[in-house]
C-alpha positions in Angstrom: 27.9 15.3 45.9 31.0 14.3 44.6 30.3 14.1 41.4 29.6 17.3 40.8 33.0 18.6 42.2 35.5 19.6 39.9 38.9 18.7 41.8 42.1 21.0 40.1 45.1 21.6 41.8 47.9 24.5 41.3 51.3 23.4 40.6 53.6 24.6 42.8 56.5 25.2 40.3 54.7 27.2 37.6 51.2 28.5 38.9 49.4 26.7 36.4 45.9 24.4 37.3 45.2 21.1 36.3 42.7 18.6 36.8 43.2 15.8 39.8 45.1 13.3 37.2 46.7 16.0 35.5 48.6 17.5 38.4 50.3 15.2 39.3 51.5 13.5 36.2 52.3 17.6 35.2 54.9 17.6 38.4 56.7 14.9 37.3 58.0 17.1 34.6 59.2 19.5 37.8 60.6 17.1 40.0 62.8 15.2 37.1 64.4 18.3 37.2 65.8 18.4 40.8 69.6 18.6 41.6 70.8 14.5 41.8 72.0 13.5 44.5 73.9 10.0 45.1 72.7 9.7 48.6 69.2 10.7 49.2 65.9 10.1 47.6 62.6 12.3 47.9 59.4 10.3 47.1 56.1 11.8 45.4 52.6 10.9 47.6 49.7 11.5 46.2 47.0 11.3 49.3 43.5 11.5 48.4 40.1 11.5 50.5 37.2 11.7 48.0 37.6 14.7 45.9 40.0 16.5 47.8 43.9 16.0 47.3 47.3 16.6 48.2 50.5 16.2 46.3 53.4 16.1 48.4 57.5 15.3 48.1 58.6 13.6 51.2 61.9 12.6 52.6 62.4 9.4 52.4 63.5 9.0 55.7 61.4 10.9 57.0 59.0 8.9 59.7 55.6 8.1 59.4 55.2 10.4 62.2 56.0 12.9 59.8 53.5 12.5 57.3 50.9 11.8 60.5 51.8 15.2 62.0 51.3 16.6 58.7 48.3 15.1 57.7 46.5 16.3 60.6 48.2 20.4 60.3 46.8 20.5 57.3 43.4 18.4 57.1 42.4 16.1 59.8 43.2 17.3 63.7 40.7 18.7 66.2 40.5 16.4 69.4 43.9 14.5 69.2 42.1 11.2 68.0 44.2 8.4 67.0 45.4 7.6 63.8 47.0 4.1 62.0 48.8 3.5 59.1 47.8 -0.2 57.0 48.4 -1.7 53.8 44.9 -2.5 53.4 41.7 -1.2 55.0 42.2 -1.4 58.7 44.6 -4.4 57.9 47.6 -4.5 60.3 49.0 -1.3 61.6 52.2 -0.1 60.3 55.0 1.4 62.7 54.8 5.0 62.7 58.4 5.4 63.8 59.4 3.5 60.6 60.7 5.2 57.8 58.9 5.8 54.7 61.1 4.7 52.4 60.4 0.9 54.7 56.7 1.2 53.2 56.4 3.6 50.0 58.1 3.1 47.1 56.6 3.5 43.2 53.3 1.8 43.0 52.3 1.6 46.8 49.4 2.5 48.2 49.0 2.7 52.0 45.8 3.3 53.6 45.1 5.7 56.5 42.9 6.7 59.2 42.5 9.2 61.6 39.7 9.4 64.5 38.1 5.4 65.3 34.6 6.8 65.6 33.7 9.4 63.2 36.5 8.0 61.1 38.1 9.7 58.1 39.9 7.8 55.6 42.5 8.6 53.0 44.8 6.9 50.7 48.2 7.4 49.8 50.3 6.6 46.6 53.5 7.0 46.3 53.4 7.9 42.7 57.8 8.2 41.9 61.0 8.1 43.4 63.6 10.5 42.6 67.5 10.9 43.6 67.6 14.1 45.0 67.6 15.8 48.4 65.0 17.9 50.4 65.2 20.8 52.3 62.4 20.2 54.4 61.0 16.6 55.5 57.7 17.3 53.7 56.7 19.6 51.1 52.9 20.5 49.4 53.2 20.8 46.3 49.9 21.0 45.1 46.4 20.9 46.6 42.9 21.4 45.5 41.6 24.3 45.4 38.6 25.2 47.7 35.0 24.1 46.2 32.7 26.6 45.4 30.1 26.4 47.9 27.3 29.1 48.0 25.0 29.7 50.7 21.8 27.6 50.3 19.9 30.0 51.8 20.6 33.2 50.1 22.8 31.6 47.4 24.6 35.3 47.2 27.0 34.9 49.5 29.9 32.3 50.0 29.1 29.0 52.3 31.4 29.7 55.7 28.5 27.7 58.1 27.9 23.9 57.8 25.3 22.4 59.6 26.1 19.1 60.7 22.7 17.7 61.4 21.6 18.3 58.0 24.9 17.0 56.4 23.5 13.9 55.2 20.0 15.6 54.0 19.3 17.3 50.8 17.7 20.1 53.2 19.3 23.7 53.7 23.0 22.6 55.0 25.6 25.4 53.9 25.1 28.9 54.8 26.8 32.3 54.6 27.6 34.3 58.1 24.4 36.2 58.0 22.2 33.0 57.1 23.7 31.2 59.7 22.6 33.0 62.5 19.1 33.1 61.4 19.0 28.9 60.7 20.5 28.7 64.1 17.7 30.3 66.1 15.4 27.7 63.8 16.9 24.9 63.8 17.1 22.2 66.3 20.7 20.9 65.3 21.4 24.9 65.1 24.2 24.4 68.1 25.6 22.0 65.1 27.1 24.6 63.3 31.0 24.2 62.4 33.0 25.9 59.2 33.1 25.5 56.1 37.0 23.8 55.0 38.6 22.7 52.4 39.2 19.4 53.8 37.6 15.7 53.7 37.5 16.0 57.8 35.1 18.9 57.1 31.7 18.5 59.2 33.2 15.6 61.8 33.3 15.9 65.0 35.3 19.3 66.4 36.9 19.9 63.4 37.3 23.4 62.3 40.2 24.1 60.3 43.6 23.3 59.2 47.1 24.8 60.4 49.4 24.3 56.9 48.1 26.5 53.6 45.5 28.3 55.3 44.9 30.6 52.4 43.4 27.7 50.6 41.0 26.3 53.6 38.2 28.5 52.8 36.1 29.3 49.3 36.1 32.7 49.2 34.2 33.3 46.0 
């Protein structure tokens, strides 16, 4: 499936799309242009599950916490699961009331997970470091944009209805509103039915949205 995905994000400073890569090497060109400052440093993450992507510019001092917090808002929360920070794939957990400038700097990569049963994974570069202050502990500056998805059904409409026991099959899976309801009253996983998101959580467990960029958490079509 994820092959066939083209992932391109819109840069925050100049409303232009690029390609996965090409986003964030294109902010770089943004971000060297942020007021110096002597004593604070703003890092650039790149966090990436599968196709989907976020480019952020973090605080340095912000917490791990912080990027938790945020990680869930915007992709990952629906049951308060735990979650663990590691160097490696479920090496040994890092301190999520340490800094972040303790564990990223240019050329890291930290692993992370969220949920110990129906796990989802992401990694997380920290792609540059620049002298300058923020104004907010985290900011998005770019994301993918939503996939088109069609219904499978009717394949007229827009996908907003996954069903979750056909998410591994290559059977009828993503369906409009009005396709929905009729696979529900056929189908014996038709209770399994959760939304469509723009998000690498999408399809596990409770999840059903995010809380940050909400605009961009649906394919409208």
């Amino acid at each position: 499936m994820e092959e066939k995905l083209k992932s391109e994000g819109v840069c925050i400073y100049c409303g232009k799309k690029y390609s996965k890569q090409g986003i964030s090497r294109h902010l770089s060109t943004h971000l060297n242009q942020l007021p110096a400052s002597e004593k604070h440093t703003a890092l650039h993450l790149r966090v990436d599950g599968g196709p989907y992507f976020l480019n952020l510019l973090v605080d340095a001092k912000a917490t791990l916490s912080t990027l938790d917090e945020f990680l869930r808002d915007i992709w990952l929360e629906c049951c308060g699961h735990l979650s663990r920070f590691s160097y490696a794939s479920w090496g040994d957990e890092l301190p999520q009331d340490g800094k972040m400038q303790r564990f990223l700097s240019p050329g890291t990569t930290v692993w992370y997970a969220y949920d110990f049963g129906s796990t989802t994974e992401l990694t997380i570069r920290c792609l540059a470091a620049y002298p300058a202050d923020v104004k907010r502990k985290i900011d998005l500056l770019s994301r993918n944009e939503p996939f088109p998805t069609m219904c499978d059904r009717c394949g007229k409409a827009p996908a907003e209805r996954l069903c979750t026991g056909h998410w591994s099959d290559e059977e009828e899976r993503f369906f409009c509103e009005s396709c929905a309801a009729i696979h529900e009253e056929a189908c014996v996983y038709g209770e399994q039915m959760v939304p469509v998101t723009n998000s690498p959580r999408m399809g596990q467990c409770g999840y059903d949205g995010g809380r940050i960029d909400v605009e961009r958490d649906r394919f409208k079509g």
